[in-house]
C-alpha positions as CSV (number, residue, x, y, z in Angstrom):
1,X,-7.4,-15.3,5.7
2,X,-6.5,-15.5,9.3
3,X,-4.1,-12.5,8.7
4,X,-6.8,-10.1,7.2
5,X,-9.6,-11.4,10.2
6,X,-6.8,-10.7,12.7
7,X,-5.8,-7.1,11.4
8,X,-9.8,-6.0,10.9
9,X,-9.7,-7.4,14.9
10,X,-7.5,-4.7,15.9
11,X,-10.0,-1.7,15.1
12,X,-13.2,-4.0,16.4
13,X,-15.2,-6.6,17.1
14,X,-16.7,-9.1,15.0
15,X,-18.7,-12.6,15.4
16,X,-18.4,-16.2,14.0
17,X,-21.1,-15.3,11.4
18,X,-19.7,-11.7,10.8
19,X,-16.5,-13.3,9.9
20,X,-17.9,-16.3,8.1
21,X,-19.5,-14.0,5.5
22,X,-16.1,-11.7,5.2
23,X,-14.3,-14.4,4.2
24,X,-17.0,-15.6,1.9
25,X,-16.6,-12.4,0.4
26,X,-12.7,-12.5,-0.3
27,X,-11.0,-14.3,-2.9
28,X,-7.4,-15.1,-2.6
29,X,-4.9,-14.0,-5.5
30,X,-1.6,-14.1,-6.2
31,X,0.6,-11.4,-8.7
32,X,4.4,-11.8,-9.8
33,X,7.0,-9.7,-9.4
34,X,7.1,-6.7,-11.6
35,X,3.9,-7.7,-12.6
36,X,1.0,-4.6,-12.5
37,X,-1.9,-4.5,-10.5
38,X,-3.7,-1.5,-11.6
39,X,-2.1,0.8,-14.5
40,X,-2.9,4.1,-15.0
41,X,-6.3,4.9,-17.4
42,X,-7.8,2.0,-16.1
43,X,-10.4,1.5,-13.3
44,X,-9.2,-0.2,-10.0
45,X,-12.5,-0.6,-7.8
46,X,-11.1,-3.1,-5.5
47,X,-10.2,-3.4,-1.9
48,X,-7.2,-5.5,-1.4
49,X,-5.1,-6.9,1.8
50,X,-1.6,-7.2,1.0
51,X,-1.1,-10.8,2.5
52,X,2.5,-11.3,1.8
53,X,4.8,-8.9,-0.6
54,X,5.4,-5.3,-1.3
55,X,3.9,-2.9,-4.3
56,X,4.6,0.6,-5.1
57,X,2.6,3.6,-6.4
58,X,4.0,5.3,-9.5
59,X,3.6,7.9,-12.0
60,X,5.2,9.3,-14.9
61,X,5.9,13.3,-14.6
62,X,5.6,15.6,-17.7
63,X,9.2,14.6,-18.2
64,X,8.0,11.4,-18.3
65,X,10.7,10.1,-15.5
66,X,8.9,7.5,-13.7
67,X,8.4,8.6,-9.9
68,X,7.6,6.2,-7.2
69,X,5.1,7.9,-4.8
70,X,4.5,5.2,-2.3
71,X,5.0,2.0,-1.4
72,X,2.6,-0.8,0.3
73,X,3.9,-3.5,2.2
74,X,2.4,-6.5,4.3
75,X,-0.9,-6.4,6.4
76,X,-2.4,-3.2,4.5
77,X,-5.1,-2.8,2.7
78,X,-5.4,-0.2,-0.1
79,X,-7.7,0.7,-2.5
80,X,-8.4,3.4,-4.8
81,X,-9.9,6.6,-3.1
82,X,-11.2,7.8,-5.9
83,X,-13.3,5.2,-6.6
84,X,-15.5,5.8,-9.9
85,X,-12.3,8.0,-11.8
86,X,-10.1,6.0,-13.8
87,X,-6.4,5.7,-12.2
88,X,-3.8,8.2,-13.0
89,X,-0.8,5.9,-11.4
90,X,0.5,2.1,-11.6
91,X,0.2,-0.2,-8.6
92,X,3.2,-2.4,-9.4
93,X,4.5,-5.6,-7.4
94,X,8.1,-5.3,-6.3
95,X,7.8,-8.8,-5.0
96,X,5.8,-12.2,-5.4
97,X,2.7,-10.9,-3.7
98,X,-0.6,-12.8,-2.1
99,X,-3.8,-10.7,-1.7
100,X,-6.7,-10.9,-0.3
101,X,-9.0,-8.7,-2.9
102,X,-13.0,-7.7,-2.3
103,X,-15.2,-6.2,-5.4
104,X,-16.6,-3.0,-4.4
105,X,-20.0,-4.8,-4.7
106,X,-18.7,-7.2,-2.0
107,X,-17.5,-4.7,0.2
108,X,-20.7,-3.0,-0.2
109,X,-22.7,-5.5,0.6
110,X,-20.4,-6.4,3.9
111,X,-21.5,-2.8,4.7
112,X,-24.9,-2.9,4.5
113,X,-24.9,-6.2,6.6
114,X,-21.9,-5.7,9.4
115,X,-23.5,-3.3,11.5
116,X,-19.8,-1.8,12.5
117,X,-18.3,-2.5,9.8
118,X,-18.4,1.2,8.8
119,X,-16.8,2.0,11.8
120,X,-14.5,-0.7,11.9
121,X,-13.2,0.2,7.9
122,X,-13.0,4.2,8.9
123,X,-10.7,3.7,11.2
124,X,-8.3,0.8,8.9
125,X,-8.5,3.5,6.4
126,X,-7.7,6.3,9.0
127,X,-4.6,4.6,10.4
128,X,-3.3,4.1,6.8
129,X,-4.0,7.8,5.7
130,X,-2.5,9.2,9.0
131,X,1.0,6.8,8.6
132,X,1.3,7.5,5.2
133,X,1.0,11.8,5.6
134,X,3.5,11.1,8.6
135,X,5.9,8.9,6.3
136,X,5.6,11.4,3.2
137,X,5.8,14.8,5.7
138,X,9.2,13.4,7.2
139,X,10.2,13.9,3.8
140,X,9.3,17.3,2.8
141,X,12.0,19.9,4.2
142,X,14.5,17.7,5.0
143,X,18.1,17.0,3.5
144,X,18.4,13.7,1.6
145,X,20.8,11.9,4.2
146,X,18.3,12.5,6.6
147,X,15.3,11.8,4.2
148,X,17.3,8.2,3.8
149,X,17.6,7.9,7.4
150,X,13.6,8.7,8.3
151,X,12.9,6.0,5.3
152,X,14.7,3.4,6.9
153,X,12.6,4.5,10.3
154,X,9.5,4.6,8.4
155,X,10.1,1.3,6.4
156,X,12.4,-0.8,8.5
157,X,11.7,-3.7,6.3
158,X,12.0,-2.2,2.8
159,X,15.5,-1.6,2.4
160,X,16.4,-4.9,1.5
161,X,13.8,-5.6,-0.5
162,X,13.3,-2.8,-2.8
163,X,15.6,-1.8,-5.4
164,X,17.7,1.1,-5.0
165,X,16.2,2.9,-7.8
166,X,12.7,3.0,-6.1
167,X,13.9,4.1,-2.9
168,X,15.8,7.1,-4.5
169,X,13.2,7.8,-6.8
170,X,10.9,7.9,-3.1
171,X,13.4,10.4,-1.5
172,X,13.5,12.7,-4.5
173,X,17.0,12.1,-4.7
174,X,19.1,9.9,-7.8
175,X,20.2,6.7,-7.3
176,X,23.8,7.8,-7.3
177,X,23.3,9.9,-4.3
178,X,21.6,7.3,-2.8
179,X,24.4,5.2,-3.0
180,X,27.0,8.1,-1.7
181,X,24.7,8.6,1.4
182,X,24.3,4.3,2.0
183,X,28.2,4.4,1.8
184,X,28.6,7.6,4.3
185,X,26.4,6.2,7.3
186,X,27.4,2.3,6.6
């Protein structure tokens, strides 16, 4: 708990009370590797601190080749934007994983009490939006050795904890020419 108090400190202030009745609010969870978290056509209306571990965001295209879109690692929180629509992707742990996870009732109700915690949630969600258009726009035009090269500057800590597969399936790119490009700049 002391993770998730410390990273809600960084974007403002809160008392003993005020963080006395966020952690009342929280309950601790755990989810195995490979295991899902939320799976497309189903409702995810949680907010959840990634304590320890790494998931990923995927879908199936028309093809129905699984795509990973995203990936969430350590001291994040995530939930589902669209929060009364059903999911249309799979939250998926890559690794053991320890959450932190809120009900939307709870996280409601830490709203209508915390007098900034409005504020204070904006600009957690803010940060996350901003890093994750900057991680997903240094992808867009670029060629895939240097699309492998922003990932490892985007995700320093992923590379050795994500399978291949994933990280190719990120960059647009197969995992054989993943592995040419690893090879090429080792």
């Amino acid at each position: 708990m002391e993770e998730l108090i410390g990273y809600i400190l960084q974007f403002g202030g809160l008392n003993k009370q005020q963080i006395e009745l966020i952690s009342s609010k929280a309950t601790k969870t755990q989810l195995c590797k490979d295991d899902y978290f939320a799976e497309a056509g189903t409702a995810f209306d949680q907010i959840v601190y990634v304590q320890e571990g790494i998931f990923r965001i995927c879908y199936f295209n028309k093809n129905g080749d699984e795509i990973t879109k995203y990936f969430i690692e350590e001291n994040r929180l995530f939930s589902n934007p669209y929060k009364e629509d059903l999911m249309t992707e799979y939250i998926q742990a890559l690794t053991d994983c320890k959450l932190i996870v809120f009900s939307r009732k709870d996280w409601n109700e830490l709203s209508n009490t915390i007098i900034d915690w409005d504020t204070i949630t904006h600009k957690i969600f803010q940060k996350g939006l901003v890093e994750k258009l900057d991680r997903r726009s240094a992808l867009v035009n670029e060629d895939a050795t240097t699309r492998y090269l922003t990932f490892l500057e985007k995700f320093p800590t992923l590379v050795n904890r994500v399978p291949l597969s994933y990280i190719a399936s990120y960059l647009g790119i197969t995992q054989q020419s993943l592995s040419r490009i690893r090879k090429n700049i080792s």
